[in-house]
N, C-alpha and C positions, 0 to 999 in steps of 0.2 A: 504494500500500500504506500509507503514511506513512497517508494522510489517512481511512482505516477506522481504522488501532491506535489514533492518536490517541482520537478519539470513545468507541470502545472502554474502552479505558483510564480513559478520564474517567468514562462509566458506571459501570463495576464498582467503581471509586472509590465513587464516590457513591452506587451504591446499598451498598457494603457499609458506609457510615456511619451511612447511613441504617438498615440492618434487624441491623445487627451491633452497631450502638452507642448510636444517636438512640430504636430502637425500644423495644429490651431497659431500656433507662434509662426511657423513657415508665412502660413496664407495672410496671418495680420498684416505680414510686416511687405509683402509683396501685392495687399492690396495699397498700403499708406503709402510705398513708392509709386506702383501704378495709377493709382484712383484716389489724389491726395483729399480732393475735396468730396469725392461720394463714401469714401470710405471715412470719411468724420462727419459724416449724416447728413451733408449739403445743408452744412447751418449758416447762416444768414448773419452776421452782425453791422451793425452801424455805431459808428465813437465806441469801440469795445463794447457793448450790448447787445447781448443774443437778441435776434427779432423772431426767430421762429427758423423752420426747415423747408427747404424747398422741395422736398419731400413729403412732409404733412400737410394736410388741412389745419386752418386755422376759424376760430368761430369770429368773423368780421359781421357785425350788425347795423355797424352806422351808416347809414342811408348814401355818407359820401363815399364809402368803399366798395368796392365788387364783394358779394358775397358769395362766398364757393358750395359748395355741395353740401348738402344737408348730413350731418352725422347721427349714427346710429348707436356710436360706443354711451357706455355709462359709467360711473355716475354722470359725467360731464362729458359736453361733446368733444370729440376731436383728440381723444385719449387714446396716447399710442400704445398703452398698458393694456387697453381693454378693445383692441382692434378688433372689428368683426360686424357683421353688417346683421339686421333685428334678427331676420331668420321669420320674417311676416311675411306670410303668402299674399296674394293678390285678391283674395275673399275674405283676409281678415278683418274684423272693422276697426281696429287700432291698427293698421296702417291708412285703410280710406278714411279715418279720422285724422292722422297725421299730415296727411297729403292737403285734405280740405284745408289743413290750420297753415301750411307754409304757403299754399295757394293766397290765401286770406293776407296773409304777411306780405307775401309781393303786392297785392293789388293795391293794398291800404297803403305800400309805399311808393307806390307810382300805377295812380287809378285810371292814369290818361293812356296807356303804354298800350296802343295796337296790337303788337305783336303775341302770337300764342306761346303760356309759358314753356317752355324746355320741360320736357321729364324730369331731367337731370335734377332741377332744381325742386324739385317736391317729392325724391324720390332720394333713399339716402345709397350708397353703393354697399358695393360685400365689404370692403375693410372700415369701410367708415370714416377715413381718414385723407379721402382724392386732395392732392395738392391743383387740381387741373380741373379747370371747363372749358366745354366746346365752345368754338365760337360763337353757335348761334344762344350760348346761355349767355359769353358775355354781351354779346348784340343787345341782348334782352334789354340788359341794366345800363347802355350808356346813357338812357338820358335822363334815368334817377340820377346818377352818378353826375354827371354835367349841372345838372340843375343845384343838386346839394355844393357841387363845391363852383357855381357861379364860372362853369368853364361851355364854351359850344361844343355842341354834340361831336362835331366833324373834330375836333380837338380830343376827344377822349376815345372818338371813334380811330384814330388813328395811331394813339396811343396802343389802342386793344390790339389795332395791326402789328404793330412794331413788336409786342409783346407772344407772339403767337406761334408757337413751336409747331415746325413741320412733321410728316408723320417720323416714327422712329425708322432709322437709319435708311431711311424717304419710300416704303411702303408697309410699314406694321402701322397700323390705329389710326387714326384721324387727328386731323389738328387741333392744335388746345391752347389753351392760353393757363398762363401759373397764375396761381391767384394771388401768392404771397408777393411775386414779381411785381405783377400791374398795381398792386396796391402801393405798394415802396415809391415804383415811379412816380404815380397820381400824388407821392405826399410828397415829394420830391418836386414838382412842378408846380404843386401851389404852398410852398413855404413861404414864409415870409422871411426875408434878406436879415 
C-alpha cells in the first residue's frame, strides 16, 4: 500500500504546482505583456480616479447621459459579483411588469421621441452587465440627451458616430456604441473651462 500512496502523493503534488501555480502564473504574466490594458479589466480612470470598466455596465440615470442596458444582477444593478441575467421567461409577468416600468421611464423622459423603443433597452441581457448598445438604442436617446445638456441633436448625433465600434474583427456582431465611452466624451464636451 505504502508504495502506490507514496507515488500518488508525489503526483498530485506536483501536478497541482504545476497547473494551480506554475500554470496560472505563466498565462498572468503573458496576458499583462500581451493584453496590458484588457488584462487589468479595461478600467477607465480620469486625474487618478477609477471611472468604471469599459467592460461593465454602469447604472447612468440622468436624463443628460446615454443610458445602457437595463441590468438584471442583485442586490444592485450592474454587479459584476452577481452576473447573470433574471432567468424570466417571456410569459412571466415580473418580467412584462418590468419591461412596462423601463418602457414608462423612457417615455416620461423624452415623451416627444418618435422613434420605437429598442428591445434592448426594456429588456435586460444574460450577464446583466452589457458595457454596449446598438446604435439604433443610442439613436433613441440623442435628443433626451441634446436637450438635457442644451447641445443640437446633429452634435450628439455625431458624437454617437465617432463613438461607435465596428463589428469585431469586421464580421462577428453588429455595431455598438460603449456607453461608459460616449458618456466621458459628452462630459468632456460640455465642461466648463
Amino acid at each position: 500500500m505504502k508504495t502506490l500512496l507514496r507515488p500518488a502523493l508525489l503526483l498530485f503534488v506536483l501536478l497541482s504546482l504545476v497547473t494551480g501555480l506554475a500554470y496560472p502564473l505563466l498565462v498572468t504574466g503573458v496576458a499583462k505583456v500581451a493584453f496590458p490594458q484588457q488584462s487589468a479589466g479595461s478600467l477607465v480612470y480620469e486625474k487618478g480616479q477609477l471611472l468604471g470598466s469599459r467592460l461593465i455596465g454602469q447604472n447612468f440615470t440622468d436624463p443628460a447621459h446615454f443610458w445602457g442596458r437595463p441590468s438584471a444582477t442583485a442586490p444592485q444593478p450592474y454587479n459584476g459579483v452577481a452576473s447573470g441575467g433574471s432567468n424570466l421567461g417571456p410569459l412571466n409577468p415580473a418580467l412584462v411588469e418590468g419591461v412596462k416600468a423601463r418602457k414608462q421611464a423612457l417615455l416620461a423622459a423624452d415623451p416627444t421621441n418618435p422613434l420605437a423603443i429598442p428591445v434592448e433597452l426594456v429588456t435586460a441581457s444574460g450577464s446583466g452587465l452589457d458595457p454596449h448598445l446598438s446604435v439604433a438604442a443610442a439613436t433613441y436617446q440623442i435628443d433626451r440627451v441634446a436637450r438635457a445638456r442644451h447641445l443640437s441633436s446633429g452634435t450628439v448625433a455625431a458624437l454617437v458616430k465617432d463613438h461607435t465600434e465596428g463589428r469585431q474583427w469586421g464580421f462577428l456582431g453588429e455595431p455598438r456604441v460603449n456607453v461608459l465611452a460616449l458618456n466621458l466624451a459628452l462630459d468632456q464636451l460640455t465642461a466648463t473651462p
